[in-house]
PyMOL commands that place a pseudoatom at each C-alpha (Angstrom):
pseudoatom trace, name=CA, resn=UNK, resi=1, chain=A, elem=C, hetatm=0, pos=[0.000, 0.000, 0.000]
pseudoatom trace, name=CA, resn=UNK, resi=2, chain=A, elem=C, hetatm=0, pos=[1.445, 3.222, -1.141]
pseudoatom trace, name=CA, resn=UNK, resi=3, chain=A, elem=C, hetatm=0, pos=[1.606, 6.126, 1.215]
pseudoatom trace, name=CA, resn=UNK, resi=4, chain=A, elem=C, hetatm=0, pos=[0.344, 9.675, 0.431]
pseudoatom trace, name=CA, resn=UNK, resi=5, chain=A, elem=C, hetatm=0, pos=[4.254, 10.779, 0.233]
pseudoatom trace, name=CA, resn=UNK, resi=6, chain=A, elem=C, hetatm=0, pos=[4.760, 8.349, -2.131]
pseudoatom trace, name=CA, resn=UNK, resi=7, chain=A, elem=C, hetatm=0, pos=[1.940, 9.293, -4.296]
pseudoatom trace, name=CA, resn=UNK, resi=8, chain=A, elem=C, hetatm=0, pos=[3.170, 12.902, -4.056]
pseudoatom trace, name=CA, resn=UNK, resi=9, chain=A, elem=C, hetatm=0, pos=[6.076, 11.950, -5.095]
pseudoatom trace, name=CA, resn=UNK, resi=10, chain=A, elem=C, hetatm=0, pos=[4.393, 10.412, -8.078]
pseudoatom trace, name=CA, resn=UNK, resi=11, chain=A, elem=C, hetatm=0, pos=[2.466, 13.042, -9.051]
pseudoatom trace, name=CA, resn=UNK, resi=12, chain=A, elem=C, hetatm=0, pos=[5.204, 15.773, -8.946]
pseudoatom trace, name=CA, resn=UNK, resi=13, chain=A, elem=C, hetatm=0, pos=[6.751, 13.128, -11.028]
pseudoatom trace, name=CA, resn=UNK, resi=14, chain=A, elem=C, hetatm=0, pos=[4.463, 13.247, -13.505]
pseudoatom trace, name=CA, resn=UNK, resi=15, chain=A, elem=C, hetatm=0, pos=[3.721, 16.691, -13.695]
pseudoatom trace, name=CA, resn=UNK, resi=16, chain=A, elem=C, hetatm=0, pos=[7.775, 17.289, -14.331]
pseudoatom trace, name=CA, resn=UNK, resi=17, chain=A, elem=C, hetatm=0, pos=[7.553, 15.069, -17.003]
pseudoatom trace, name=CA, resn=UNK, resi=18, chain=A, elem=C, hetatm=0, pos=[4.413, 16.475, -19.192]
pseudoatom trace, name=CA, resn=UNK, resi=19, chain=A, elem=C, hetatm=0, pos=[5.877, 20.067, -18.285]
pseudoatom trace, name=CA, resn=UNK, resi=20, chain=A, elem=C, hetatm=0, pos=[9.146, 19.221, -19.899]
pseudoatom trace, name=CA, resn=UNK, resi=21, chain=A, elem=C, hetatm=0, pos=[7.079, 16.860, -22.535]
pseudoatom trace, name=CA, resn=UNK, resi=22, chain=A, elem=C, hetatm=0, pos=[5.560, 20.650, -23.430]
pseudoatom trace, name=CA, resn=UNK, resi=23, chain=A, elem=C, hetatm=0, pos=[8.785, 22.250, -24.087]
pseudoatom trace, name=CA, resn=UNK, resi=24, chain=A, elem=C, hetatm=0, pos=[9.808, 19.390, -26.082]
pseudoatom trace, name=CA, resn=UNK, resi=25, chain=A, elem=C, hetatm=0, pos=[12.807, 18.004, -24.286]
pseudoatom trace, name=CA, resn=UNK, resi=26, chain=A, elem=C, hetatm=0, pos=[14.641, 15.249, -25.344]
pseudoatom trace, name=CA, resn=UNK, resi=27, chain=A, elem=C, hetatm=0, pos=[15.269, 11.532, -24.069]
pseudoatom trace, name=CA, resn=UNK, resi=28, chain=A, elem=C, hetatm=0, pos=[13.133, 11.748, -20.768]
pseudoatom trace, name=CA, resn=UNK, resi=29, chain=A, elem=C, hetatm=0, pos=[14.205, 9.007, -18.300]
pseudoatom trace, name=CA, resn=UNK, resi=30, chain=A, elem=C, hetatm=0, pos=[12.296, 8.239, -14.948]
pseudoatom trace, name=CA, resn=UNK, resi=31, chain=A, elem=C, hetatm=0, pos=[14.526, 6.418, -12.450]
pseudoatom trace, name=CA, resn=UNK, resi=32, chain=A, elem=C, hetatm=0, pos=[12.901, 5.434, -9.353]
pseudoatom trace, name=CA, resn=UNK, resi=33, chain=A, elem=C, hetatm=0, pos=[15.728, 5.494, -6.619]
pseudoatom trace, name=CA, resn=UNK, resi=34, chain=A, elem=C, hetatm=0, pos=[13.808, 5.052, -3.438]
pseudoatom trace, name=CA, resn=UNK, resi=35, chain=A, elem=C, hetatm=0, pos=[15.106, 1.578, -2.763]
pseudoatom trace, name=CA, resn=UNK, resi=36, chain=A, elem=C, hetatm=0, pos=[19.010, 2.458, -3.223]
pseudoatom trace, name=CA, resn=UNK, resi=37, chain=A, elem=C, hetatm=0, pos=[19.055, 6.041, -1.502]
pseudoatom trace, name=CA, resn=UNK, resi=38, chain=A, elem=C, hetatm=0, pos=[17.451, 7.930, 0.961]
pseudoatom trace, name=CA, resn=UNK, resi=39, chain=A, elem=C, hetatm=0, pos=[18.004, 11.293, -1.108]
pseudoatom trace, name=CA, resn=UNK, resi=40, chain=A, elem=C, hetatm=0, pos=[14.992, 11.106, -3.435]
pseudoatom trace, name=CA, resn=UNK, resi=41, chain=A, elem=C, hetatm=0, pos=[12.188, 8.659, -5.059]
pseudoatom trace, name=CA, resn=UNK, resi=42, chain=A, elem=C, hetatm=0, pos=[12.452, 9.961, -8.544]
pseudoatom trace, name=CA, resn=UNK, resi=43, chain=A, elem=C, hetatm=0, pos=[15.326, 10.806, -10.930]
pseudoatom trace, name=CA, resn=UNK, resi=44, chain=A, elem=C, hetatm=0, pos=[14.021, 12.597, -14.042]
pseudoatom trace, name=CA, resn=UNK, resi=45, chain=A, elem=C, hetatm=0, pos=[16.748, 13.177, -16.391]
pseudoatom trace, name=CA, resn=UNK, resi=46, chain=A, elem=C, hetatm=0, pos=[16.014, 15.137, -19.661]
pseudoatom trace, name=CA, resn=UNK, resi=47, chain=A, elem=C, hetatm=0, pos=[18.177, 16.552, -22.697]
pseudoatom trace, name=CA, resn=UNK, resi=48, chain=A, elem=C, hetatm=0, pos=[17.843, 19.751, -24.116]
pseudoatom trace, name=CA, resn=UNK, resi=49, chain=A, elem=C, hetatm=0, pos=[19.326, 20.939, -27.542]
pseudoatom trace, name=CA, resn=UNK, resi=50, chain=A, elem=C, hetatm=0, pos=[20.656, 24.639, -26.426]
pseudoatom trace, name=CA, resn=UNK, resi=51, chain=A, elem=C, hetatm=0, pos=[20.807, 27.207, -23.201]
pseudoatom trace, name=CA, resn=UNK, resi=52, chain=A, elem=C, hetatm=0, pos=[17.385, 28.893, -23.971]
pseudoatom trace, name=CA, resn=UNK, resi=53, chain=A, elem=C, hetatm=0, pos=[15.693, 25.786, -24.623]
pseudoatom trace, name=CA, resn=UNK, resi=54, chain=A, elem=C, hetatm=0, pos=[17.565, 24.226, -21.310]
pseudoatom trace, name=CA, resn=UNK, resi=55, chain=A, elem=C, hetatm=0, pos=[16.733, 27.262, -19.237]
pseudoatom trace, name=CA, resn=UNK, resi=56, chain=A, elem=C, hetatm=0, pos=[12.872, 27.121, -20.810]
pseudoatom trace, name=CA, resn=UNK, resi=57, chain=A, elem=C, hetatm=0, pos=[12.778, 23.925, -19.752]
pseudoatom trace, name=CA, resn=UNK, resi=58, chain=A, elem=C, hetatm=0, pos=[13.953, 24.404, -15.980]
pseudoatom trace, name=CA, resn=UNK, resi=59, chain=A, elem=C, hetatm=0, pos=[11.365, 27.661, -15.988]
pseudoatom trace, name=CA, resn=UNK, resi=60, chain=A, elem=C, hetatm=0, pos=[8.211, 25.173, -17.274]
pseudoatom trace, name=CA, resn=UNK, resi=61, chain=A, elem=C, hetatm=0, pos=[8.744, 22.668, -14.690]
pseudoatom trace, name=CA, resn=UNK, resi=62, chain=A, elem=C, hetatm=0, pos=[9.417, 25.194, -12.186]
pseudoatom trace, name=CA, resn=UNK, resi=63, chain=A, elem=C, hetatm=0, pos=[6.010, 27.533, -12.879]
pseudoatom trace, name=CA, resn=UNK, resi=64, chain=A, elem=C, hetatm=0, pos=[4.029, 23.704, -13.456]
pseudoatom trace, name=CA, resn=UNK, resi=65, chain=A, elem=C, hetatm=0, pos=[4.739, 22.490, -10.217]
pseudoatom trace, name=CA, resn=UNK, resi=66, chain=A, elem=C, hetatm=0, pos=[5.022, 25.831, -8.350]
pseudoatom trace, name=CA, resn=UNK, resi=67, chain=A, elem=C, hetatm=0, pos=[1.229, 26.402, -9.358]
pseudoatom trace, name=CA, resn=UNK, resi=68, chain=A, elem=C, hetatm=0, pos=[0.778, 22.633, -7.764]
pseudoatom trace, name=CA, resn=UNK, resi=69, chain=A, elem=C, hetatm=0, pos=[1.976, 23.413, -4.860]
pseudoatom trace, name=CA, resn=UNK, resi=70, chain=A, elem=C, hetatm=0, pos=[5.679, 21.503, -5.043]
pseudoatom trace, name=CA, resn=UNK, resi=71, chain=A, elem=C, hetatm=0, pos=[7.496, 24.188, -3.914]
pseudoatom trace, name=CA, resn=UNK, resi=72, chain=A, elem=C, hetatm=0, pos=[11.403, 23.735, -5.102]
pseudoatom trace, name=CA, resn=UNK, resi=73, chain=A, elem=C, hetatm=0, pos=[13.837, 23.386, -2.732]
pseudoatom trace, name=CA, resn=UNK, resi=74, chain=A, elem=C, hetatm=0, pos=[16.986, 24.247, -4.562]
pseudoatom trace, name=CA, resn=UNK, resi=75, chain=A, elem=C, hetatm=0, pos=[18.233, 24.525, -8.141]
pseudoatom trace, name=CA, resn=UNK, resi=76, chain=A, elem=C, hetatm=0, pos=[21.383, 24.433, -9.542]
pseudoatom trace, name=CA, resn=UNK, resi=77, chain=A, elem=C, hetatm=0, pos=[23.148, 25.490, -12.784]
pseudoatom trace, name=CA, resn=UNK, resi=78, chain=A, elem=C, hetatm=0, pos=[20.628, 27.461, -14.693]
pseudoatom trace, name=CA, resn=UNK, resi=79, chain=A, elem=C, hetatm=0, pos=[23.156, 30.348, -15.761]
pseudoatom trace, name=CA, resn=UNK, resi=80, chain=A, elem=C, hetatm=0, pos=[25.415, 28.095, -17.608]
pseudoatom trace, name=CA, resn=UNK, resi=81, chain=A, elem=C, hetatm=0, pos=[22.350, 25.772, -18.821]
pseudoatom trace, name=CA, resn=UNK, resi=82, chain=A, elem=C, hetatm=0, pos=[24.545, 22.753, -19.151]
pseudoatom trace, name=CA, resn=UNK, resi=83, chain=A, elem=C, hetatm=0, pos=[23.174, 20.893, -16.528]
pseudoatom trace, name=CA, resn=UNK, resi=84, chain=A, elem=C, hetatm=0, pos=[20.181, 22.276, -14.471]
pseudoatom trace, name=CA, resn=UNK, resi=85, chain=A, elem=C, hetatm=0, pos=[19.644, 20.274, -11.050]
pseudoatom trace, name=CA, resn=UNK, resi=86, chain=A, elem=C, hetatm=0, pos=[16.142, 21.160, -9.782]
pseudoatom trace, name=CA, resn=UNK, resi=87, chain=A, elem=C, hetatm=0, pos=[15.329, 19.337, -5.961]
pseudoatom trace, name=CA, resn=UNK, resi=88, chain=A, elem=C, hetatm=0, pos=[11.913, 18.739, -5.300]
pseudoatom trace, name=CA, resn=UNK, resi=89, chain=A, elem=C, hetatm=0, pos=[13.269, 16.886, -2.136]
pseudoatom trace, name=CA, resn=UNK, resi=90, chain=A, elem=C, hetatm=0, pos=[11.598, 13.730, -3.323]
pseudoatom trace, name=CA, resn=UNK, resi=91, chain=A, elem=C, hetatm=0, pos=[12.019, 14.094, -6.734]
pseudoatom trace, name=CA, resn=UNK, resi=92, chain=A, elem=C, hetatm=0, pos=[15.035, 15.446, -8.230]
pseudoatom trace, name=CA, resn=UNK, resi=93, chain=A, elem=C, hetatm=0, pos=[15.031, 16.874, -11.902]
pseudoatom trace, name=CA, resn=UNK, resi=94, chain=A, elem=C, hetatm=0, pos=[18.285, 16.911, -14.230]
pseudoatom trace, name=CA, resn=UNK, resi=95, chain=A, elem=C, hetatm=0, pos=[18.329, 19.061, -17.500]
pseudoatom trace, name=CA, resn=UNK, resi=96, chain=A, elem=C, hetatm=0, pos=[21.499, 18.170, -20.003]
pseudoatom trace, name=CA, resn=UNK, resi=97, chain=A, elem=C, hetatm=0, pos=[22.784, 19.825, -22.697]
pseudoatom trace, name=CA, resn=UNK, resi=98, chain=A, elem=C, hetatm=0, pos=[24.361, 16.474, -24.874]
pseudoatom trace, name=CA, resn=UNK, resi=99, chain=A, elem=C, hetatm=0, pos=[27.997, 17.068, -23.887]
pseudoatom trace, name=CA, resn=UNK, resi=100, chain=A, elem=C, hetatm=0, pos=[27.303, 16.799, -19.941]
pseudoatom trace, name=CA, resn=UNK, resi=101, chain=A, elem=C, hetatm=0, pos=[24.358, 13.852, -19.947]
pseudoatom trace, name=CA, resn=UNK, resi=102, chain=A, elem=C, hetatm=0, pos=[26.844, 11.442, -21.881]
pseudoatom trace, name=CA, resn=UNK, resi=103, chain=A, elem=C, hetatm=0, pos=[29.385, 12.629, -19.766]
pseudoatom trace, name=CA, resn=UNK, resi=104, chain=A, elem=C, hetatm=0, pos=[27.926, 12.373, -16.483]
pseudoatom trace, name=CA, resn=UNK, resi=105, chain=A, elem=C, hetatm=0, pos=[25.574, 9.372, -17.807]
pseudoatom trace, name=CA, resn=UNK, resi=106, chain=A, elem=C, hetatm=0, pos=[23.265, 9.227, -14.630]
pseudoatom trace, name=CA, resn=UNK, resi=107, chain=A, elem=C, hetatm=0, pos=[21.253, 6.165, -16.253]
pseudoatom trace, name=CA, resn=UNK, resi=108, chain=A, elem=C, hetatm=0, pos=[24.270, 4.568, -15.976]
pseudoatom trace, name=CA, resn=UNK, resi=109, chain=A, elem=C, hetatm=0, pos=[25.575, 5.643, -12.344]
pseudoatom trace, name=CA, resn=UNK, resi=110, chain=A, elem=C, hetatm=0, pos=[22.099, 5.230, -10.714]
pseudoatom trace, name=CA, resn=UNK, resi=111, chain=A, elem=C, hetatm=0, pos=[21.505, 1.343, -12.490]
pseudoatom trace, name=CA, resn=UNK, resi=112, chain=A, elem=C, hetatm=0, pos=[20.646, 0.263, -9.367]
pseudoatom trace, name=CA, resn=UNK, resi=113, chain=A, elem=C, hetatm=0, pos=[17.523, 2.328, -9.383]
pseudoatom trace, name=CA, resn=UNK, resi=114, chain=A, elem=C, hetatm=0, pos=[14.402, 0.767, -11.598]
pseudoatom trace, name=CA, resn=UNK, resi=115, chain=A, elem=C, hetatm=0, pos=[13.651, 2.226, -14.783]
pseudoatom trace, name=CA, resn=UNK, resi=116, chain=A, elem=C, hetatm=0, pos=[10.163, 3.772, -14.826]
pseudoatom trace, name=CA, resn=UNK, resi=117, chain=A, elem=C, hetatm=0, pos=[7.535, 4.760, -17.903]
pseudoatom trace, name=CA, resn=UNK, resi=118, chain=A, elem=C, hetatm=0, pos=[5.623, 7.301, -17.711]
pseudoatom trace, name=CA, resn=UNK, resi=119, chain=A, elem=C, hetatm=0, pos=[2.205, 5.217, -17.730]
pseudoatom trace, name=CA, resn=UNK, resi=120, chain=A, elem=C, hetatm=0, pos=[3.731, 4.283, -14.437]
pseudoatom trace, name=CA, resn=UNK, resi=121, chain=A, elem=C, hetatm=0, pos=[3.224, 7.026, -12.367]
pseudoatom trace, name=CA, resn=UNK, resi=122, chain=A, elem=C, hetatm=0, pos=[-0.823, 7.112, -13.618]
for i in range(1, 122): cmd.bond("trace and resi %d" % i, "trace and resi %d" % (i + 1))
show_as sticks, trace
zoom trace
């Protein structure tokens, strides 16, 4: 049985997702961590193809789930736009530019977490 945390978590989850769906990011991935760390339930990594679109995409998720009552805890990197860190505190949002997600490849660091699709979260 899922706790109401847990289907906050979700839900903030999914709205991150359609918000950055609307600005057209690339490559969305939905890790769910919450058996491997204690830092967050949700990874969602996305890709963007330049610094405006990157720092669009950071604003839309921020305004989405600001109006949904997620208020953000911190964010990270938005003047450079390479990589945007966004903490929800129980779900944490990445924005790429290409260089820095193959670089960093968080898919690939945080294996241990499940894959998740989007119909998922529903």
């Amino acid at each position: 049985m899922e706790n109401i945390e847990t289907n906050n978590a979700k839900e903030m989850a999914k709205l991150a997702i359609q918000a950055l769906q609307d600005k057209k990011a690339q490559d969305i991935h939905i890790i769910d961590i919450s058996q491997v760390s204690v830092i967050a339930d949700y990874f969602v990594i996305a890709g963007g193809t330049n610094k405006n679109q990157i720092q669009a995409l950071c604003d839309h998720v921020l305004e989405t789930l600001g109006k949904a009552g997620y208020p953000e805890k911190q964010t990270e990197g938005y003047n450079t736009a390479n990589w945007i860190l966004m903490d929800f505190s129980d779900v944490i949002i990445h924005i790429f530019d290409r260089e820095n997600r193959l670089l960093y490849n968080l898919e690939r660091i945080w294996r241990d977490g499940r894959q998740v699709e989007l119909s998922e979260l529903e």
